[in-house]
VEXDREN-2710 file (C-alpha; in Angstrom, 1 decimal):
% VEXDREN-2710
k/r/px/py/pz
1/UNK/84.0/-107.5/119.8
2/UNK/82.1/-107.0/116.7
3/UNK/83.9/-106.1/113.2
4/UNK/82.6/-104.2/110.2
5/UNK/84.1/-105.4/107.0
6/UNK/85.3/-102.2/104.7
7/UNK/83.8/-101.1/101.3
8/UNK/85.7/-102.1/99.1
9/UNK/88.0/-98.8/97.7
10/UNK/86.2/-98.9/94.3
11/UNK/82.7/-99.3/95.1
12/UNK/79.9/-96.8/94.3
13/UNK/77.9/-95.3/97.4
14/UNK/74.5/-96.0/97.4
15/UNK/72.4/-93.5/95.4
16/UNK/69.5/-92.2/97.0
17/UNK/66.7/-91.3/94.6
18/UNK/65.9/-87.7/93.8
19/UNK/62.6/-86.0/93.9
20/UNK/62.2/-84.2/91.0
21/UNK/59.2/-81.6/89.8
22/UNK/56.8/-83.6/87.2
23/UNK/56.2/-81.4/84.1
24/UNK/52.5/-81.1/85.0
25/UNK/53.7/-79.7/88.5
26/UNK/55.9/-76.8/86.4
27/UNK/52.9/-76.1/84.3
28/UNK/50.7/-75.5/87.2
29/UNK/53.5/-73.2/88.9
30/UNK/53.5/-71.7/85.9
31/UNK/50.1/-71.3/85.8
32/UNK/49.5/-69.6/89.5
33/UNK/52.5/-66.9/89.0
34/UNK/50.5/-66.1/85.6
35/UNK/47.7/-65.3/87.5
36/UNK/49.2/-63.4/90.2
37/UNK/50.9/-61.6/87.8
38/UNK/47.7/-61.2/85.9
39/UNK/45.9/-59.6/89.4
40/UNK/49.1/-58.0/90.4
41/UNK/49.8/-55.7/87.5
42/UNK/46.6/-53.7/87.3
43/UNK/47.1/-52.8/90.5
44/UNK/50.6/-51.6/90.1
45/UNK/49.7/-49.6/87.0
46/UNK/46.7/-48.0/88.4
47/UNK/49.5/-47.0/92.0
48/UNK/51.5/-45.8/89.1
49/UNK/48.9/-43.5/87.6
50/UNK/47.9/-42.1/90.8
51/UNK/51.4/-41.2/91.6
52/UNK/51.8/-39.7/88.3
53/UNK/48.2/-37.6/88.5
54/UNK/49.4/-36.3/92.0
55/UNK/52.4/-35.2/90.3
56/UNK/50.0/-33.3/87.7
57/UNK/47.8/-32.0/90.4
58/UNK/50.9/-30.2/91.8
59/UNK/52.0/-29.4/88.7
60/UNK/48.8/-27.3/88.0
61/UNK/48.4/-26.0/91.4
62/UNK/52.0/-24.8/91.3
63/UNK/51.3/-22.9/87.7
64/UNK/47.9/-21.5/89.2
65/UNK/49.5/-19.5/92.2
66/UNK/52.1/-18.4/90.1
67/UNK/49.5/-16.8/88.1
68/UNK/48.2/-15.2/91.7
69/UNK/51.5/-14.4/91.9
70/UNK/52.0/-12.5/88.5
71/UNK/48.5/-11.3/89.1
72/UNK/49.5/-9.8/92.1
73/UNK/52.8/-8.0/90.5
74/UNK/50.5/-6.5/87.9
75/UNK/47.2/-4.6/88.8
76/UNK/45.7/-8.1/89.2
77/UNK/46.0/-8.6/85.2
78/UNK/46.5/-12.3/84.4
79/UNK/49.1/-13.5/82.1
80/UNK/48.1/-14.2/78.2
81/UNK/46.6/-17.4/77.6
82/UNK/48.9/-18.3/74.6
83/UNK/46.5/-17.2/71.8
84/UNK/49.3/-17.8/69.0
85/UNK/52.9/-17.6/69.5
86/UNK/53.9/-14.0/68.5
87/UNK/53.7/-12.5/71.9
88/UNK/54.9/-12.7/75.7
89/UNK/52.5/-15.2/77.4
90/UNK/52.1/-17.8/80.4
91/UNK/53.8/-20.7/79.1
92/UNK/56.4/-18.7/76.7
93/UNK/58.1/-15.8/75.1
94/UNK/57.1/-14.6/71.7
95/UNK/60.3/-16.7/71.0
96/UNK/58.5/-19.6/70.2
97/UNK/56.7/-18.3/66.9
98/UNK/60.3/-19.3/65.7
99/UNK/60.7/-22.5/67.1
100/UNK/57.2/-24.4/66.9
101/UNK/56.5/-26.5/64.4
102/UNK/56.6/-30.6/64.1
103/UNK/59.7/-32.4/64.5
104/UNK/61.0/-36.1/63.5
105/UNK/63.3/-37.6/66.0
106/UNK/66.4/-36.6/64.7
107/UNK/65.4/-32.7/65.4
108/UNK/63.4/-33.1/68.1
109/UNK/66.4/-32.4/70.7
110/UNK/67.0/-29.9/69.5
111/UNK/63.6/-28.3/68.9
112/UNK/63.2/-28.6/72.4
113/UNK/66.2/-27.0/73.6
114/UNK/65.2/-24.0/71.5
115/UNK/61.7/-24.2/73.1
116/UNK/63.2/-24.4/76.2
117/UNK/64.8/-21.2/76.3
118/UNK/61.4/-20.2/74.7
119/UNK/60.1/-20.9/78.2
120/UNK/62.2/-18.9/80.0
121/UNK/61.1/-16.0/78.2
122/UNK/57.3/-16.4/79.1
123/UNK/55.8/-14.3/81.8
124/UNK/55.1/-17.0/84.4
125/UNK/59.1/-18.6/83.7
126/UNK/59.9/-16.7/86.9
127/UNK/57.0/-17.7/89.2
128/UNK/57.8/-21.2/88.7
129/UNK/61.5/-21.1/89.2
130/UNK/62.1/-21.3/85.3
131/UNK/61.6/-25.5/86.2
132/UNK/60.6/-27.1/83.2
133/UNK/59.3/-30.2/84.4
134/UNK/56.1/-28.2/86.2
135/UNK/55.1/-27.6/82.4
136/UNK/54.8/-31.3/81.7
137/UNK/52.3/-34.5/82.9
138/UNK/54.7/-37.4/84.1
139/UNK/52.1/-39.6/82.2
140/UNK/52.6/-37.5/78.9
141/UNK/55.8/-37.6/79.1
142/UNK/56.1/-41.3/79.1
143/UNK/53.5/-41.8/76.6
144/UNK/55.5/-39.1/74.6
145/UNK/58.7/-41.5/74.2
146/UNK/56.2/-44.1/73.4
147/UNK/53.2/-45.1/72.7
148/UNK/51.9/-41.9/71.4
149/UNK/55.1/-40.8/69.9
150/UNK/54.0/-40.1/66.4
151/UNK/51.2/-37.6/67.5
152/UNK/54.3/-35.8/69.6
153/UNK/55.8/-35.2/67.3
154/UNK/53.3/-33.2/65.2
155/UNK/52.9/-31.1/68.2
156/UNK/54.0/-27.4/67.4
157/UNK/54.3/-26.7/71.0
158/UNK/56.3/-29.5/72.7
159/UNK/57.2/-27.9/75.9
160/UNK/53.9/-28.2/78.0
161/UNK/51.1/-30.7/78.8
162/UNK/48.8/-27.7/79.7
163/UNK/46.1/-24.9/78.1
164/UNK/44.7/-22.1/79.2
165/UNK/41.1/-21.1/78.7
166/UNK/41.2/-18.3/76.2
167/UNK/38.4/-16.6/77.8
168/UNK/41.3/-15.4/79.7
169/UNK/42.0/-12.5/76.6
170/UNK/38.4/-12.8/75.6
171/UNK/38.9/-14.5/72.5
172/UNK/36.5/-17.4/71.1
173/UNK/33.7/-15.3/72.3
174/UNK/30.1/-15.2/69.8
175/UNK/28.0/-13.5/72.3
176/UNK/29.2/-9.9/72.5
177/UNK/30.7/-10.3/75.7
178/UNK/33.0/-7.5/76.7
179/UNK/36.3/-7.4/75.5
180/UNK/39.4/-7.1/77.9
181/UNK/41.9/-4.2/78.3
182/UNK/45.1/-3.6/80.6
183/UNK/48.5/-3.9/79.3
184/UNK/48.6/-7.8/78.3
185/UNK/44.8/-7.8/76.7
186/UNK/43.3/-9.7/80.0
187/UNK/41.0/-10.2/82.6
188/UNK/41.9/-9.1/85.6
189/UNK/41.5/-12.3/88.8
190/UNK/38.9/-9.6/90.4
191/UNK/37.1/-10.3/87.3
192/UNK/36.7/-13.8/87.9
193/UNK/35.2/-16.0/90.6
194/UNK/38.0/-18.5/92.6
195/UNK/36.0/-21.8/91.4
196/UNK/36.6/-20.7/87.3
197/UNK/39.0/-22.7/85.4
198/UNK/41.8/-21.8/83.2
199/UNK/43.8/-24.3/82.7
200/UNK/43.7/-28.2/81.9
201/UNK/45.1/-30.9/80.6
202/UNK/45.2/-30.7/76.6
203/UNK/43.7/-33.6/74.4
204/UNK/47.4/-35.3/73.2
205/UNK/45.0/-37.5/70.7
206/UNK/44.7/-34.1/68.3
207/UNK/48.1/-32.6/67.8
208/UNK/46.8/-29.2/66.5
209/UNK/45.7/-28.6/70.0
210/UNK/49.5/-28.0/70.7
211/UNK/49.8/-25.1/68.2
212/UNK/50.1/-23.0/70.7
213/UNK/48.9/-22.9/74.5
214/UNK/45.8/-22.1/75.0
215/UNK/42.4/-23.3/73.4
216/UNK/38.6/-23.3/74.0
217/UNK/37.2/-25.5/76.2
218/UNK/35.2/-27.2/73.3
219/UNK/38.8/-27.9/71.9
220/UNK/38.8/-31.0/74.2
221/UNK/40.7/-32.1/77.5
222/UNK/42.7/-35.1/77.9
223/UNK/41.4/-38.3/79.6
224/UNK/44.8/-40.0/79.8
225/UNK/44.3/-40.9/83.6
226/UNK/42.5/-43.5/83.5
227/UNK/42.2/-47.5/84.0
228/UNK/42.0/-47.8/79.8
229/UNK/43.6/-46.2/76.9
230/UNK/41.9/-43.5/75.3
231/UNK/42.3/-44.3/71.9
232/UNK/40.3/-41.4/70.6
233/UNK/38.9/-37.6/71.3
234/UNK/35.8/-38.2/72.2
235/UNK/35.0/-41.5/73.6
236/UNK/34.7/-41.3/77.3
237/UNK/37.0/-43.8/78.8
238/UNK/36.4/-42.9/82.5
239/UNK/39.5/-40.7/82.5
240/UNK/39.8/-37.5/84.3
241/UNK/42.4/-34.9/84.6
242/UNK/43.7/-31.9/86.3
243/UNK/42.5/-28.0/86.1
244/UNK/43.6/-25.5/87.2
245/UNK/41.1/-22.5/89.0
246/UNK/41.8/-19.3/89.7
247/UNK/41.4/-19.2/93.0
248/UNK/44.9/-20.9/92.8
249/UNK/43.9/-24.7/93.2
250/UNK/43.4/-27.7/91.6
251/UNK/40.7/-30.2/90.9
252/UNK/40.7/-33.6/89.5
253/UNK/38.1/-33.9/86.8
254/UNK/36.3/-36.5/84.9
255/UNK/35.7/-35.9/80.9
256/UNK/32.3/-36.4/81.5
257/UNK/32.0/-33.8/84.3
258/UNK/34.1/-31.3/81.8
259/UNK/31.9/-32.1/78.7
260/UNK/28.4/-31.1/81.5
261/UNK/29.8/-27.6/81.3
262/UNK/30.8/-27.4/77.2
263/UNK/28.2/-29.1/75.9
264/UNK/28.6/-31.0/72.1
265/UNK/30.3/-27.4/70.8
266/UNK/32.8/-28.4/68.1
267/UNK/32.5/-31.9/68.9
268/UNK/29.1/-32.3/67.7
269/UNK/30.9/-33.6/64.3
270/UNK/32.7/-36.4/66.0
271/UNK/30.2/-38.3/68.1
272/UNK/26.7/-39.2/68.1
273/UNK/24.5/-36.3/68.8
274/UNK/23.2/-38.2/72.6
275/UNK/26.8/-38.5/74.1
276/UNK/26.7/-35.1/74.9
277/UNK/24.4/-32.6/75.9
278/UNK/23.6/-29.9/72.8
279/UNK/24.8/-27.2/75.5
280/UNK/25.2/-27.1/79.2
281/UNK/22.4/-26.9/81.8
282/UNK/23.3/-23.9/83.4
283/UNK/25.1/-20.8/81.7
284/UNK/27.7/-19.2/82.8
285/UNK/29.6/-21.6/84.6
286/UNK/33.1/-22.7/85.7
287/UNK/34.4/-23.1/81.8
288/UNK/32.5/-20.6/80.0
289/UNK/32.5/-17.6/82.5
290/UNK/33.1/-14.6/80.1
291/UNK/32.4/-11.4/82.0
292/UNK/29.9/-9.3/80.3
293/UNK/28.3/-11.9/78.3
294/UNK/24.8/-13.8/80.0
295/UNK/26.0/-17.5/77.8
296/UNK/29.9/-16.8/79.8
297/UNK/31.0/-16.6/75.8
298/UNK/29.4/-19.7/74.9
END
């Protein structure tokens, strides 16, 4: 019979050497989740902007059948397009004369809470279930609280993301077109042809857009979909954005395809005379479709 002689009871096991990670192995660990992370997040971004542009898309489709809708309640007269802030209109009561304005951070809760209730006074408040959040872009809203804070702030009108053409009361016309009548000063949708736009996205680079809600389309549209940062008015980034036509749907479109129907306008001060065309190819069209008037109020 063989015997095994006993550790002794204070003796040290054997240690077993540890693998351990060289520093050069961390640093190239390091190195590949840098660039995964570098390939992954562009991708999530750009998932994140679509989601928040389909959000947008059904944001102005919503607002464009309730404007059928009021339409429809009303002789076929559309609501106001928000030119100034004394009367009844499609975003707001006359209410808001009172409450627009800029704001610094420590007002700004208020200011909206006022402009809120502003909202529910408007002639499409009803139409769209009196929900705030159809007024307002995901993505502005985010860039609002952020990035773009500052030119928020200077905003008179804070409530909405949106404009409306102001063709839609005739106004910002030179050529002579015809003027509107009916009880809100409009064009009635039998006026108009289903592809001609009313609403889009406003430029949140020039604060005085916000004054009130509605501009001309020379007034600019925002870009703020896109893969890069519009840092400006007028530099086409690649963006696009949603508008609204009165047929009651929606349409994703480029600044470059918007700018093919103004033309340089206003603009023409801002960028170099070849960006944009002096005026568009073909008039009337989609933006500038003023009844009565062979330019569509050009």
């Amino acid at each position: 019979m063989s015997s095994t002689t006993p550790k002794s009871l204070g003796e040290d096991p054997v240690m077993q050497p540890i693998r351990a990670f060289t520093l050069i192995e961390l640093l190239v660990v390091i190195a590949i989740i840098a660039i995964l992370a570098g390939m992954l997040l562009p991708a999530l971004s750009k998932a994140k902007d679509k989601a928040q542009n389909v959000i947008d898309f059904n944001n102005t489709k919503n607002i464009m059948l309730g404007t059928l809708m009021f339409a429809g309640d009303n002789d076929e007269y559309m609501p106001r397009p928000a030119w100034g802030n004394s009367e009844d209109c499609w975003a707001f009561g006359k209410g808001m004369a009172q409450v627009a304005g800029t704001a610094s951070l420590t007002t700004l809760e208020t200011q909206l809470q006022n402009q809120e209730l502003a909202f529910r006074q408007g002639q499409l408040a009803n139409y769209l279930g009196n929900t705030m959040k159809i007024m307002i872009c995901p993505k502005d809203a985010v860039e609002s609280r952020s990035s773009k804070r500052n030119n928020y702030l200077q905003r008179n009108v804070k409530i909405t993301s949106y404009t409306w053409n102001g063709f839609v009361g005739g106004f910002g016309s030179n050529s002579g077109g015809s003027s509107p009548s009916g009880p809100f000063k409009t064009y009635k949708t039998t006026d108009l042809r289903p592809t001609n736009l009313i609403q889009w996205e406003t430029d949140e680079n020039t604060p005085f857009l916000f004054n009130d809600a509605g501009n001309r389309p020379d007034e600019g549209i925002s870009q703020r979909h896109a893969s890069s940062i519009p840092k400006d008015s007028y530099t086409d980034v690649g963006g696009r954005s949603s508008v609204g036509a009165i047929g009651g749907h929606a349409v994703n479109m480029t600044f470059r395809e918007f700018y093919s129907m103004v033309g340089r306008g206003r603009r023409s001060e801002l960028q170099p005379a070849a960006s944009f065309p002096q005026q568009p190819t073909e008039l009337p069209n989609d933006l500038y479709w003023m009844p009565g008037s062979d330019r569509g109020g050009w």
